[in-house]
N, C-alpha and C positions, 0 to 999 in steps of 0.2 A: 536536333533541337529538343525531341520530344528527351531524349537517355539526357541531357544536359538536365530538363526539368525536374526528372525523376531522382536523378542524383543532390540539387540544392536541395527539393523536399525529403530527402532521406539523413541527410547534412541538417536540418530546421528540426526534424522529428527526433532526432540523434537525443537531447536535452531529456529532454521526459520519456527516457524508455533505459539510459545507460544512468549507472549507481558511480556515486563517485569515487576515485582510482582508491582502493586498497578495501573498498565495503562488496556485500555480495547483496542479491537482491533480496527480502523476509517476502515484501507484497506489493503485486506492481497490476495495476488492471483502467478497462473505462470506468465512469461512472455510470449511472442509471440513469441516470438524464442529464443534460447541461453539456453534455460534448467535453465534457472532464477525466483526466486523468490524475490516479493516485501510484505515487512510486514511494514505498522506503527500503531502505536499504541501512546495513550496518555489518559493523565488525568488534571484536573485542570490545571498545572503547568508547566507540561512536555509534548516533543513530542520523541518519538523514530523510527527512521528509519532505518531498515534494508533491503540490497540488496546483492543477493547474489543465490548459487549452494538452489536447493530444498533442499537437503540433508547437512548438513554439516556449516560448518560456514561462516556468508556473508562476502562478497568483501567489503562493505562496513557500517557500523553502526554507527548513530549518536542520541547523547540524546541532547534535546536543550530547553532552559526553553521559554516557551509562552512569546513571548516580545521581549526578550533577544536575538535572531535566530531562531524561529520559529513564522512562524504567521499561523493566522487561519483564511481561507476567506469561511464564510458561505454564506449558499444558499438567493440568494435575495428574493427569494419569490414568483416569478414570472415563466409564462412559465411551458411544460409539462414533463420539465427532472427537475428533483432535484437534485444538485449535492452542492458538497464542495472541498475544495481545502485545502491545508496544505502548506507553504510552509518552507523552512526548508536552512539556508545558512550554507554552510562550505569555508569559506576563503572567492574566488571571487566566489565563484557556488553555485547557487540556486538549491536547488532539490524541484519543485511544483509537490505536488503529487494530484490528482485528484481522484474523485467518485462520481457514482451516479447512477441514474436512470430513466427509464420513466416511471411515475407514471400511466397513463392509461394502456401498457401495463403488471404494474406490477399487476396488478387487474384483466387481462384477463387469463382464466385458458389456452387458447386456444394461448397464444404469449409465445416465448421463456424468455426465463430468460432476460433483458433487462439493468442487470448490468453491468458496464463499472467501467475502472480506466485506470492509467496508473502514469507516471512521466515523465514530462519533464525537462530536465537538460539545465540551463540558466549560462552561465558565462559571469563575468562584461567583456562590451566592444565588446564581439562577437556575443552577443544576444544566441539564443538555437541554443545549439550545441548537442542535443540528444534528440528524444522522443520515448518511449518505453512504448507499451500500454501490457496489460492485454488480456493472453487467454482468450474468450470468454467460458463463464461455470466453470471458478475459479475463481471468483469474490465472495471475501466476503467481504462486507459494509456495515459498521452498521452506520445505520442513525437515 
């Protein structure tokens, strides 16, 4: 009974942790409060963002073609944090989602994990009206 329970919640949690078929994953973690999770994921073409319960299905998910409602602001090149940005509109709101790192202490065996994310929610005319970072130690960014 108990491997049966384990396997539906693993089957329930599958939604908010896998990118959909043919995108890789940019930024996938908890949030810092609220029992939330943030996953985007893209490929050539597309960007997908989900937000939402760990378990279960998100509050909110968008696919939006590169150009088209999704842009892509890569790392300049400079400086000791590496990061990237996604940003992603639905009507007047921007969802800028964020990643990155510190490249020195990602190199030192002896410094914590130094990944970060988060998303900041922009709507036309009010400027940010949310930002919601990432538990620190469930950061995954692939760079």
């Amino acid at each position: 009974m108990r491997r049966w329970i384990a396997a539906l919640l693993s089957l329930i949690a599958l939604p908010a942790t896998a990118c959909p078929e043919g995108q890789t994953l940019f930024l996938g973690c908890d949030m810092e409060r609220g029992g939330k999770a943030l996953r985007v994921c893209r490929n050539e073409t597309h960007v997908s963002y989900s937000f939402g319960p760990r378990m279960g299905a998100p509050d909110l998910a968008l696919t939006r073609p590169i150009g088209a409602g999704a842009d892509i602001v890569p790392w300049p090149g400079i400086g000791r944090t590496i990061w990237e940005a996604i940003r992603l509109r639905n009507n007047a709101v921007i969802y800028e989602v964020y990643a990155g790192f510190d490249k020195f202490d990602a190199v030192d065996p002896d410094k914590p994990d130094s990944r970060f994310g988060g998303v900041v929610v922009l709507q036309d005319g009010k400027g940010e009206i949310a930002h919601l970072k990432c538990r620190a130690g469930t950061v995954k960014y692939t760079y």
